[in-house]
Backbone as ProteinMPNN parsed JSONL, in Angstrom:
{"seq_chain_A": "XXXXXXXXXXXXXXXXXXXXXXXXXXXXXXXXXXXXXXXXXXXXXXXXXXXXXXXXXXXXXXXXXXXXXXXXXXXXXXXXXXXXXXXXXXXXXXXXXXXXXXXXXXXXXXXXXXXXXXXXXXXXXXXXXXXXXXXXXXXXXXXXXXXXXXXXXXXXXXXXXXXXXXXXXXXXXXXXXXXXXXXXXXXXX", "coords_chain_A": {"N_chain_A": [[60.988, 64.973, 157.481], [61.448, 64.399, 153.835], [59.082, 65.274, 151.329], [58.008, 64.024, 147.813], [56.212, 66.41, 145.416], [54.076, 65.054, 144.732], [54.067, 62.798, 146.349], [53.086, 64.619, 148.727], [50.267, 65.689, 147.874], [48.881, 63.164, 147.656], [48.962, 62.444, 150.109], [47.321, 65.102, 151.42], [45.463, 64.409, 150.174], [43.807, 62.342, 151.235], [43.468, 63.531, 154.039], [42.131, 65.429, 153.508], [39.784, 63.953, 152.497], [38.934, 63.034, 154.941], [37.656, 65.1, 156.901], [34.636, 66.506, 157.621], [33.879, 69.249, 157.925], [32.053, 71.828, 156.679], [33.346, 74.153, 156.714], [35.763, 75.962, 154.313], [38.173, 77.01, 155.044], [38.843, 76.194, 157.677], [39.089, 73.633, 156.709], [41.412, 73.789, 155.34], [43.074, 74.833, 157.05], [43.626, 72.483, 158.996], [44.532, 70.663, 157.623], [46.975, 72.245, 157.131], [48.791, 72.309, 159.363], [50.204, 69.998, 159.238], [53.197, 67.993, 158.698], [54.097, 68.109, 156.594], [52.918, 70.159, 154.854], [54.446, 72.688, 154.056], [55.083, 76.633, 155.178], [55.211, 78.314, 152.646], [54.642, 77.073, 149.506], [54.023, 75.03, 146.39], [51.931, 72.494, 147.3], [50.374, 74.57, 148.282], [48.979, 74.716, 145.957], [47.008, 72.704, 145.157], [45.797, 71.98, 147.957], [44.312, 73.973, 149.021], [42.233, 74.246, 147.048], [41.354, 71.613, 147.06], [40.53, 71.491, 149.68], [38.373, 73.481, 149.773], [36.852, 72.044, 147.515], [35.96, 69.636, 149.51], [34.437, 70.986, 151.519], [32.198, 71.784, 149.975], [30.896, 69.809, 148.899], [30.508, 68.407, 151.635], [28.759, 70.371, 152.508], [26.737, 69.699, 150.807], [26.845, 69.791, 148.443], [26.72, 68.367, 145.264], [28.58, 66.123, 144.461], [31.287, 63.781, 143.127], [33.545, 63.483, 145.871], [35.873, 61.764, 145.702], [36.79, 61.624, 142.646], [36.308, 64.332, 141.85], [38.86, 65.568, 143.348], [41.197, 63.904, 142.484], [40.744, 65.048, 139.699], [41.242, 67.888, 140.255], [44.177, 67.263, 141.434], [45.304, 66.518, 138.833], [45.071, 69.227, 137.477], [45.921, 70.652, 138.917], [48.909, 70.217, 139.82], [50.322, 70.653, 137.585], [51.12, 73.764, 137.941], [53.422, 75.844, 138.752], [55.277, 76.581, 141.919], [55.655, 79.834, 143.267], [54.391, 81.607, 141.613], [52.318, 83.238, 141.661], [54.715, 85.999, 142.474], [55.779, 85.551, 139.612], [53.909, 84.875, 137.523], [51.979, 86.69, 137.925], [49.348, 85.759, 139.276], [47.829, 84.254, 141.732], [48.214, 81.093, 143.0], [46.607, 79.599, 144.957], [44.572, 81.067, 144.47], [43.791, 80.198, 141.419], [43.533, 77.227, 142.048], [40.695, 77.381, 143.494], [39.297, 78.573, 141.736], [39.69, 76.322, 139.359], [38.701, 74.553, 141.059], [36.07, 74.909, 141.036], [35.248, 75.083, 137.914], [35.779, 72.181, 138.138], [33.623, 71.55, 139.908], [31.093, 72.389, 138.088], [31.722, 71.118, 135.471], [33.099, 73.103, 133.731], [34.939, 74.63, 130.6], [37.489, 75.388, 128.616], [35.394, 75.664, 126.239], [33.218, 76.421, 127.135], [29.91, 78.226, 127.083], [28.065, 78.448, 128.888], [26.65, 80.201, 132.421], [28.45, 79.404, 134.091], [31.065, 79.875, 133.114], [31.702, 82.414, 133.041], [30.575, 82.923, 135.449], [32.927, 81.578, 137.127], [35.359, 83.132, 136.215], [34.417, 85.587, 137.031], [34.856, 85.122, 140.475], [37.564, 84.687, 140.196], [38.762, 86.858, 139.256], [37.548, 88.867, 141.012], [39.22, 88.213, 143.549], [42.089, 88.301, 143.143], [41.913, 91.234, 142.558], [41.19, 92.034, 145.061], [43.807, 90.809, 146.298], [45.652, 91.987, 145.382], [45.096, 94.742, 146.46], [46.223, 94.88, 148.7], [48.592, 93.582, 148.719], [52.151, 92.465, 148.715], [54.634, 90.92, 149.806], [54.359, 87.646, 149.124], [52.43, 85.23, 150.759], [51.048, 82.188, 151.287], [49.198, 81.351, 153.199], [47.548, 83.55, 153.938], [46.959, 84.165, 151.351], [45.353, 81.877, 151.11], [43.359, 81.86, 152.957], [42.303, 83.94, 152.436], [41.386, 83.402, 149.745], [39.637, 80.886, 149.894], [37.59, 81.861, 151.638], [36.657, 84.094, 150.561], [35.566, 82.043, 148.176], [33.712, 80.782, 149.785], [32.153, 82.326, 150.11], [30.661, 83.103, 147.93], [30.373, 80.863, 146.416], [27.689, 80.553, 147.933], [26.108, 82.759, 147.958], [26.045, 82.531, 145.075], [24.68, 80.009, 144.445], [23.693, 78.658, 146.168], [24.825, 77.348, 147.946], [25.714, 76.048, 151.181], [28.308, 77.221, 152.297], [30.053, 77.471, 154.677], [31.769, 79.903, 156.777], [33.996, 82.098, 158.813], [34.821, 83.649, 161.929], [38.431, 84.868, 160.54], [41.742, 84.321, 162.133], [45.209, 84.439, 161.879], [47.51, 82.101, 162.237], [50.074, 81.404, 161.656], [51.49, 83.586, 161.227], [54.278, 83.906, 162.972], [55.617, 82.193, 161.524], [56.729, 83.231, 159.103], [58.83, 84.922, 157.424], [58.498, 86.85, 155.747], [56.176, 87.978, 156.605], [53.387, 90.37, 156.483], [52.266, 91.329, 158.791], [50.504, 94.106, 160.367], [48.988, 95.049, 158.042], [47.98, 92.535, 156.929], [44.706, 91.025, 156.404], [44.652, 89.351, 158.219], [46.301, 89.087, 160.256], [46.828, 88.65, 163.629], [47.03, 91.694, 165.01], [45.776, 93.256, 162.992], [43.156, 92.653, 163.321]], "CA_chain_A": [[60.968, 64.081, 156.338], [61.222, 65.149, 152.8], [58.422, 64.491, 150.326], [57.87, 64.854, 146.665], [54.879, 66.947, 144.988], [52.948, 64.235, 144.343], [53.16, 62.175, 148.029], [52.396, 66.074, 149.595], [49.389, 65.714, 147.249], [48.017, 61.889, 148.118], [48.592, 63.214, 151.677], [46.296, 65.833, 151.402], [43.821, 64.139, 149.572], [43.693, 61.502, 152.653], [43.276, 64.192, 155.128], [40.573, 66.451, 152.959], [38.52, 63.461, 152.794], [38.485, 62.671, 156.84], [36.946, 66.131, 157.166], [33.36, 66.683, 157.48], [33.528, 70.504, 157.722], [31.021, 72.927, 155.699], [34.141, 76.046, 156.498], [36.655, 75.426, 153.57], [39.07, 77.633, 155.897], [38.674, 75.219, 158.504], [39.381, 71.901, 156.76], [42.737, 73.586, 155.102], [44.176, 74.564, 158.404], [43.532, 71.365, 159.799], [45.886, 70.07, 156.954], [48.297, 72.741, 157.037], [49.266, 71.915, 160.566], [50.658, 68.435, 159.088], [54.471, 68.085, 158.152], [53.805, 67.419, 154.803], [52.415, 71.212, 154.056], [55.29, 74.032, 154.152], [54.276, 77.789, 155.347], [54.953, 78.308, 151.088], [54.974, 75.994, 148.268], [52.649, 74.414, 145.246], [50.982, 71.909, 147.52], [49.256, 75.103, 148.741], [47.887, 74.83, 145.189], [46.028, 71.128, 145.469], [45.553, 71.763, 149.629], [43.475, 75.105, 148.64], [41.226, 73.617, 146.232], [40.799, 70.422, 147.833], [39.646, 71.874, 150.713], [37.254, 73.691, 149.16], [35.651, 70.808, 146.955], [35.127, 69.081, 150.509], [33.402, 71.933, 151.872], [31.785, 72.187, 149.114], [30.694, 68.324, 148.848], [30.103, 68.502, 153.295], [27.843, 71.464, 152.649], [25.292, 69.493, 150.296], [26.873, 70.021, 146.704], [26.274, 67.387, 144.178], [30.204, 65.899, 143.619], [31.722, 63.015, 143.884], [35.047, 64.024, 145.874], [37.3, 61.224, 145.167], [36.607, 62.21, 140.927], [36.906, 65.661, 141.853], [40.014, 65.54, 143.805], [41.61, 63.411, 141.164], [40.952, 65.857, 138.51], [42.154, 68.982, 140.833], [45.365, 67.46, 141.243], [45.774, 66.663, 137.334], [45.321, 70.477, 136.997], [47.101, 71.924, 139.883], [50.148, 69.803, 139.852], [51.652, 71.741, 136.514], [50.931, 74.741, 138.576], [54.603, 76.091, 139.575], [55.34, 77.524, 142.952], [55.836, 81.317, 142.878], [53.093, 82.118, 140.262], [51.842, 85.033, 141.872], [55.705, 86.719, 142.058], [56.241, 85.266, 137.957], [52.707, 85.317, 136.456], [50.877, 87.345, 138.681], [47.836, 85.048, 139.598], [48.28, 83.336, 143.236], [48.352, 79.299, 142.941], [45.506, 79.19, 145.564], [42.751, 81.684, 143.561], [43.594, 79.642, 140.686], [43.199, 75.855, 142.777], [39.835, 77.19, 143.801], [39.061, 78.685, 140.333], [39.842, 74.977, 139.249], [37.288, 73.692, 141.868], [34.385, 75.629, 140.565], [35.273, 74.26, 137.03], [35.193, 70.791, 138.203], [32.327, 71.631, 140.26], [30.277, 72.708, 137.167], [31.714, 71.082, 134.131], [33.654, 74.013, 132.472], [35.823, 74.336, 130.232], [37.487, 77.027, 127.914], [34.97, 76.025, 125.409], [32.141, 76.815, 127.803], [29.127, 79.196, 126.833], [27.229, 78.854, 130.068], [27.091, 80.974, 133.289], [29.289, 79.246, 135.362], [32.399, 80.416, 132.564], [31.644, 83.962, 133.737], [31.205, 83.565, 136.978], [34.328, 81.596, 137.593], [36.621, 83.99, 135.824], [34.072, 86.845, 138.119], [34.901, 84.543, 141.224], [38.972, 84.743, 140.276], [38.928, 88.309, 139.056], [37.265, 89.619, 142.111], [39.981, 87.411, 144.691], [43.104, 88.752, 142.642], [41.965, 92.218, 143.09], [41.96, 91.616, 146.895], [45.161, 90.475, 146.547], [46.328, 93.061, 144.973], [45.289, 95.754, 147.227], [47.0, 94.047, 149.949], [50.109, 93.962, 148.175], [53.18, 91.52, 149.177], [55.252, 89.675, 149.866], [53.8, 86.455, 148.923], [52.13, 84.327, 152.032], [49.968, 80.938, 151.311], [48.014, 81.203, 154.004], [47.346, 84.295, 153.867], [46.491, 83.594, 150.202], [44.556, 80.786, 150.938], [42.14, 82.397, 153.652], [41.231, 85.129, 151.476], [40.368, 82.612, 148.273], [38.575, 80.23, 150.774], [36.224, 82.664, 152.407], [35.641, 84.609, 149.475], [34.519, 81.167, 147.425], [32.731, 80.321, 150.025], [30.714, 83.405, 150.637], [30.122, 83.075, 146.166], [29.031, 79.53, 146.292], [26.515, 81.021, 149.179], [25.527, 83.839, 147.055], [25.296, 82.561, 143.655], [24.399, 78.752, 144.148], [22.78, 78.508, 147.367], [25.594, 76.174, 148.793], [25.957, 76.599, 152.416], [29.374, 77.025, 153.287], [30.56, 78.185, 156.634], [33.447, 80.953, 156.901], [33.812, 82.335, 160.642], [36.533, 84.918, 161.736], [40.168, 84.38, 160.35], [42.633, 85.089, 162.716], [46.273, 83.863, 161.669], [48.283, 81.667, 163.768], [51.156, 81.37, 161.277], [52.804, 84.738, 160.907], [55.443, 83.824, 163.084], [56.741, 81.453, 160.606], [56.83, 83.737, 157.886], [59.443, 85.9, 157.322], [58.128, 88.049, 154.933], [54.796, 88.387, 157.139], [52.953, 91.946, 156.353], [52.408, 92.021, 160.176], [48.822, 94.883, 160.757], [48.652, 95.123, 156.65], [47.171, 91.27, 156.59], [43.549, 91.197, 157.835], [44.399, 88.247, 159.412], [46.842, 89.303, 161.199], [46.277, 89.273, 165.208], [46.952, 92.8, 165.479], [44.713, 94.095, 162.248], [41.534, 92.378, 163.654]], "C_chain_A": [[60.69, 64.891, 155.075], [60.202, 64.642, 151.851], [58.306, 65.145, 149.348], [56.465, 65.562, 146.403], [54.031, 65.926, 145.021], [52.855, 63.391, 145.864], [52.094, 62.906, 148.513], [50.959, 65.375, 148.97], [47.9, 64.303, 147.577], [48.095, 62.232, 149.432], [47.272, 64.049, 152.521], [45.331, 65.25, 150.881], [43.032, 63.04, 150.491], [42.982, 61.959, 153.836], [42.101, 64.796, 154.496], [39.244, 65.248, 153.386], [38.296, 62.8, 154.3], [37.479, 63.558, 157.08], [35.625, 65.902, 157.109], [32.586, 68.02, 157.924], [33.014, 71.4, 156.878], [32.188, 74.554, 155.212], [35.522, 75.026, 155.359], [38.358, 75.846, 154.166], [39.75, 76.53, 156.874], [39.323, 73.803, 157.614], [41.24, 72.727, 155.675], [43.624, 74.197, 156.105], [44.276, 73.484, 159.173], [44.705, 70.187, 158.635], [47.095, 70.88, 156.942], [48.928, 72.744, 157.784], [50.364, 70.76, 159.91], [52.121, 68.771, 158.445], [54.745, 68.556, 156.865], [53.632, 69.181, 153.927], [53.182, 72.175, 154.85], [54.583, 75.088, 154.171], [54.21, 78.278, 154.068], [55.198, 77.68, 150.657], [53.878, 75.789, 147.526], [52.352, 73.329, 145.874], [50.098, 72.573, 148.122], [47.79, 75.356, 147.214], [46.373, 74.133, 145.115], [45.748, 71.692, 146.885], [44.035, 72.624, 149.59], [42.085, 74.361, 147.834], [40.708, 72.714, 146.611], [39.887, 70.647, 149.021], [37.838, 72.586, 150.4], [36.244, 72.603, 148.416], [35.405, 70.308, 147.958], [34.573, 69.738, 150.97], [32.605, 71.692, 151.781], [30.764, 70.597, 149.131], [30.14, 68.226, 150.458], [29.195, 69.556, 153.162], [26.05, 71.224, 151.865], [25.533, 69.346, 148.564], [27.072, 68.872, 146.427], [27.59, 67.114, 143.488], [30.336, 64.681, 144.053], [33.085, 63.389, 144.37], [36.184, 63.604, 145.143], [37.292, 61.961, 143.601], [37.374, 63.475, 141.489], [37.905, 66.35, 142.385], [41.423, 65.208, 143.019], [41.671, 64.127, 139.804], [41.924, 66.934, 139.108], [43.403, 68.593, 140.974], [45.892, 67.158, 139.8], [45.697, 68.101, 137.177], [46.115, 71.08, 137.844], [48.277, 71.449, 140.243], [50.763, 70.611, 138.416], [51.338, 72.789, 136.69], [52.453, 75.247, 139.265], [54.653, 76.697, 140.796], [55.814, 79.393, 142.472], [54.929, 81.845, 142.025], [52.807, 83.606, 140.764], [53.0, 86.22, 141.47], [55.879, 86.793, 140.328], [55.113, 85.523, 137.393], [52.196, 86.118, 136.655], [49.491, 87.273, 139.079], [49.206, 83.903, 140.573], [47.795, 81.793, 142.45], [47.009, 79.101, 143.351], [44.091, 79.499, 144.878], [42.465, 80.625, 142.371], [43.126, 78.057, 140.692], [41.194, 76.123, 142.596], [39.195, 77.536, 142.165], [38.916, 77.386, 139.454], [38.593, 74.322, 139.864], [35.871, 74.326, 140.87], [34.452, 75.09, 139.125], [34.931, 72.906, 137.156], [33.781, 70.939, 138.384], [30.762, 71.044, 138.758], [30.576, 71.886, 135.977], [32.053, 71.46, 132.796], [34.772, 73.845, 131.966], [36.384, 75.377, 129.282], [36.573, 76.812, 126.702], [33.524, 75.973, 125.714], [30.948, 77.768, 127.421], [28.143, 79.49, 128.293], [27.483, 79.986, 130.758], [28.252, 80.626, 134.092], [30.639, 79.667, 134.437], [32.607, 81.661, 133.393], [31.851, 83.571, 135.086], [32.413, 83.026, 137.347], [35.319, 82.473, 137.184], [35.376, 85.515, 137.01], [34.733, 86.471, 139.311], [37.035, 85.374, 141.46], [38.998, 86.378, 140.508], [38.93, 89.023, 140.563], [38.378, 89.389, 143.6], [40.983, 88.168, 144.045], [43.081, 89.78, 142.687], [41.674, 92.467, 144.36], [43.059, 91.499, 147.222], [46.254, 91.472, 146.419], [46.632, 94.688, 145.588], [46.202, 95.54, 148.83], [48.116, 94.039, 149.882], [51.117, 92.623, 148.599], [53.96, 91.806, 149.826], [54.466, 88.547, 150.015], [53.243, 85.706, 150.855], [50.555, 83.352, 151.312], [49.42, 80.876, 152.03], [47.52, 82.391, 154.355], [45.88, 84.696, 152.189], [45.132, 82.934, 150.081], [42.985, 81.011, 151.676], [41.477, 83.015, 152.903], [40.786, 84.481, 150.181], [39.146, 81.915, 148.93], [37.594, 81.248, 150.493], [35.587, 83.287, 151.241], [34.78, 83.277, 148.482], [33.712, 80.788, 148.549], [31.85, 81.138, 149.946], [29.876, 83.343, 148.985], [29.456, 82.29, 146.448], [27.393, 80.118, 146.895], [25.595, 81.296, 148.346], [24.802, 83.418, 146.251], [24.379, 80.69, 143.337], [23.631, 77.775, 145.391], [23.72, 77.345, 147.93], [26.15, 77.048, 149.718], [26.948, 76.326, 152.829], [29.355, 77.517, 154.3], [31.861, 79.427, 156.489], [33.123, 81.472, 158.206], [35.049, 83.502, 160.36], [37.917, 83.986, 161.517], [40.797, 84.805, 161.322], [44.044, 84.212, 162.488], [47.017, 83.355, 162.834], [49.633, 81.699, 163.115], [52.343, 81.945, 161.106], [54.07, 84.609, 161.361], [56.405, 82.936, 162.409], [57.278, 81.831, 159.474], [57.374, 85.298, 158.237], [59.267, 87.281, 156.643], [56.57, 88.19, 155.142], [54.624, 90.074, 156.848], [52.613, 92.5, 157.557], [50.663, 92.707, 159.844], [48.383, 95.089, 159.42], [47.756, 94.184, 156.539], [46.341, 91.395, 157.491], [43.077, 90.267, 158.057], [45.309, 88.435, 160.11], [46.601, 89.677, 162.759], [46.01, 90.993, 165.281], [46.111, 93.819, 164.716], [43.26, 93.763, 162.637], [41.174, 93.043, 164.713]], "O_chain_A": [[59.921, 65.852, 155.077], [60.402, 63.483, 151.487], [58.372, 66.374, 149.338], [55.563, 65.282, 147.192], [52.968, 66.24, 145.557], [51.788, 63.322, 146.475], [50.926, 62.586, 148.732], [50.522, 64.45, 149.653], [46.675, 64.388, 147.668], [46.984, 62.321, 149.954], [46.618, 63.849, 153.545], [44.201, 65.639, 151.178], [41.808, 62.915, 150.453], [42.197, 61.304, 154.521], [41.021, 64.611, 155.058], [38.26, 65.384, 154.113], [37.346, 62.053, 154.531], [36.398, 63.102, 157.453], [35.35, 64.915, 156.427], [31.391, 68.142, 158.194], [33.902, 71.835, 156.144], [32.148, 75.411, 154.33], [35.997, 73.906, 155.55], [39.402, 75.262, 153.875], [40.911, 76.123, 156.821], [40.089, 73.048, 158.213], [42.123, 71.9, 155.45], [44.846, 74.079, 156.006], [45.078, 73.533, 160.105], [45.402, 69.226, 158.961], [48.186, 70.339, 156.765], [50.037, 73.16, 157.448], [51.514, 70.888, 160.329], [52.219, 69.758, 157.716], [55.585, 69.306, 156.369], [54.049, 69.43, 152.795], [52.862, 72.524, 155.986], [53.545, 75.09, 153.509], [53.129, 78.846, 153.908], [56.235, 77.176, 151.089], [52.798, 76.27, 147.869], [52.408, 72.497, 144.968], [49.111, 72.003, 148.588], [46.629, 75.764, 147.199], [45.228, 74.582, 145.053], [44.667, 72.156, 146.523], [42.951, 72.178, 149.968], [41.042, 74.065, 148.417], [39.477, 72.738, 146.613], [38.798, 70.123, 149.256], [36.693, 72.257, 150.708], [35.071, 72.408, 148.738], [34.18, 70.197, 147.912], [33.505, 69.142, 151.111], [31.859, 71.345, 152.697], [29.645, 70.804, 149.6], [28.972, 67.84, 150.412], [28.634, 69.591, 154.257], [24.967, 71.795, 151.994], [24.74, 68.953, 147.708], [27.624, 68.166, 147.27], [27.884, 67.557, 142.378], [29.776, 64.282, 145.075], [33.908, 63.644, 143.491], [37.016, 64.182, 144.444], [37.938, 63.007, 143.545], [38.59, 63.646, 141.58], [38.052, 67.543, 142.12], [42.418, 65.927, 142.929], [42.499, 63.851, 138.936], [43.092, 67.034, 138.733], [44.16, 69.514, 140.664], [47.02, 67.597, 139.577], [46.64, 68.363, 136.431], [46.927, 71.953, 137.538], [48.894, 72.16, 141.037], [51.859, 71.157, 138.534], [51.094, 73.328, 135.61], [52.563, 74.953, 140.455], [53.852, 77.632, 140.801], [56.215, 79.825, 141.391], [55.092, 83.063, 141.956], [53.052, 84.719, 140.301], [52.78, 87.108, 140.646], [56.078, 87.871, 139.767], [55.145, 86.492, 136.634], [51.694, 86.672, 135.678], [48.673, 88.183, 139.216], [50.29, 83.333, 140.447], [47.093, 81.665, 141.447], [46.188, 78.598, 142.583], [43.066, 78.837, 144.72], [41.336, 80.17, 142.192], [42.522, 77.561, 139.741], [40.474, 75.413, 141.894], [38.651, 76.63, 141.533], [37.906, 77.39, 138.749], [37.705, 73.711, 139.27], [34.965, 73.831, 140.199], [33.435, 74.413, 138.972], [34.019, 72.393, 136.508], [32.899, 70.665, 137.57], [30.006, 70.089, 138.576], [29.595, 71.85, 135.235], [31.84, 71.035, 131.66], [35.64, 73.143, 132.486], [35.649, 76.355, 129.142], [36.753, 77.702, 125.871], [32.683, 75.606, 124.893], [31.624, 78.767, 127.667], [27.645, 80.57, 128.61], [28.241, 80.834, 130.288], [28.936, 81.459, 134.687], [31.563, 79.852, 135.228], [33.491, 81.855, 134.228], [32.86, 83.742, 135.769], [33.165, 83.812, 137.925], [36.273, 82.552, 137.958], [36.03, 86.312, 137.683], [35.463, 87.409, 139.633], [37.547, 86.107, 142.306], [39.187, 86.989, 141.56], [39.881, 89.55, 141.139], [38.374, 90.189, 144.535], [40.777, 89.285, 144.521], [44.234, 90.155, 142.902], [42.169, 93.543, 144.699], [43.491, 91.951, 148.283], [47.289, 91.701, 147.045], [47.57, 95.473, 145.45], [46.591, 96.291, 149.724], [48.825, 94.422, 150.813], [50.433, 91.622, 148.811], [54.075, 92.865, 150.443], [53.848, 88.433, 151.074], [53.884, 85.878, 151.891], [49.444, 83.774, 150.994], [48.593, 80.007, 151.754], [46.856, 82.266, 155.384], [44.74, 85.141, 152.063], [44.171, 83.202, 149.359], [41.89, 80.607, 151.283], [40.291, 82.828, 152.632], [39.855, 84.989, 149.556], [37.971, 82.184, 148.681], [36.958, 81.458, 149.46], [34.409, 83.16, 150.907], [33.617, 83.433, 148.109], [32.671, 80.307, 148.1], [30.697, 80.779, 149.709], [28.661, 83.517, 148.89], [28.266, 82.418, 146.735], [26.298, 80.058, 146.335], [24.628, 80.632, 147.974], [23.577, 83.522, 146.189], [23.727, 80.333, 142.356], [23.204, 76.621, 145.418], [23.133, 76.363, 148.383], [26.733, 78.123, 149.577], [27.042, 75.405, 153.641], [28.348, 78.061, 154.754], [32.866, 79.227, 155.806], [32.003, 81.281, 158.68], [35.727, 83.959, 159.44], [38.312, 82.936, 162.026], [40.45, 85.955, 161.589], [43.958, 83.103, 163.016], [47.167, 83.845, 163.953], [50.53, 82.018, 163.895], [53.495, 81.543, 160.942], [55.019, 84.972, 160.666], [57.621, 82.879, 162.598], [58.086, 81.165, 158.828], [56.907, 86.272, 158.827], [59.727, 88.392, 156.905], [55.788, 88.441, 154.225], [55.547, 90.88, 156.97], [52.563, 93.718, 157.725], [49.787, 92.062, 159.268], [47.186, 95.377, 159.418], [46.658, 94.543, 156.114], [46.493, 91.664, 158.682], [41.893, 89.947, 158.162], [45.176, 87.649, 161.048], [46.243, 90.802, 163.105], [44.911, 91.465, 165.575], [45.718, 94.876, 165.21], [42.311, 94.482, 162.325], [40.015, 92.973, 165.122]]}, "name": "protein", "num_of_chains": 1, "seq": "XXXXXXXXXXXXXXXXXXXXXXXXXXXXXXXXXXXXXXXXXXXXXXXXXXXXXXXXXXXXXXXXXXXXXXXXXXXXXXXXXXXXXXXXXXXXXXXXXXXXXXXXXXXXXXXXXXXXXXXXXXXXXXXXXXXXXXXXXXXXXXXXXXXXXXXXXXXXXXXXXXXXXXXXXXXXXXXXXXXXXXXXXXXXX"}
């Protein structure tokens, strides 16, 4: 079945809030299984982020989801697919980058800490990405924004996410898999 951006999107926001997982990893493979979410596209932008604010929200943080779900897809729907190849910032760093804004309240005319650390948060995920290199992969993408926001939140805000070992199940759907390069790949762990 074919759906537009915006079903994909009420889809996911259906399934995020069933969850009641603390790993943000965890509650977006449990949606990316579902028809609805292609091995690439911009509902890995909203799927990414979403997941995370329920985590994030299942772990103890102070949100209301529905709100904060509702905002994330007003920002990550004029998010194009391909970004990383055209702009050079992944969809997903920027989803979760998004979350931590809601989270907090920021905005570009922010003076607090949480400005910094979300642009520290991105910065530090995009040079991950970068050493890693391409060909593009969303779930690949998406593990390595996850885990790293969760292990931040941990760090800098005392919210207890969960992250566990990655190990990819998807590669075989992805043609332009990096194979022992991705360290989620079966054979790099």
């Amino acid at each position: 079945m074919e759906y537009t951006l915006e079903e994909k999107y009420d889809l996911i926001k259906k399934a995020v809030l069933k969850c009641n997982s603390k790993n943000p990893v965890e509650i977006a493979r449990s949606v990316m299984d579902e028809d609805f979410v292609n091995m690439h596209g911009p509902e890995h932008h909203f799927l990414d982020g979403a997941a995370f604010l329920m985590a994030y929200y299942n772990a103890g943080g102070a949100i209301n989801p529905d709100i904060c779900l509702d905002e994330l897809a007003k920002r990550t729907i004029k998010m194009p697919g391909a970004m990383c190849g055209y702009w050079g910032v992944c969809g997903s760093v920027a989803a979760v980058g998004a979350a931590l804004s809601i989270i907090h309240g920021t905005g570009p005319l922010s003076t607090n800490e949480y400005y910094a650390d979300n642009m520290k948060f991105t910065s530090s995920v995009i040079a991950k990405m970068a050493e890693i290199g391409g060909a593009r992969c969303c779930k690949r993408n998406a593990f390595l924004s996850l885990s790293t926001g969760a292990q931040f939140v941990k760090d800098h805000y005392n919210i207890p996410l969960e992250t566990g070992e990655i190990v990819c199940d998807y590669y075989t759907n992805n043609a332009q898999c990096l194979g022992n390069k991705c360290p989620y790949h079966p054979k790099s762990i």
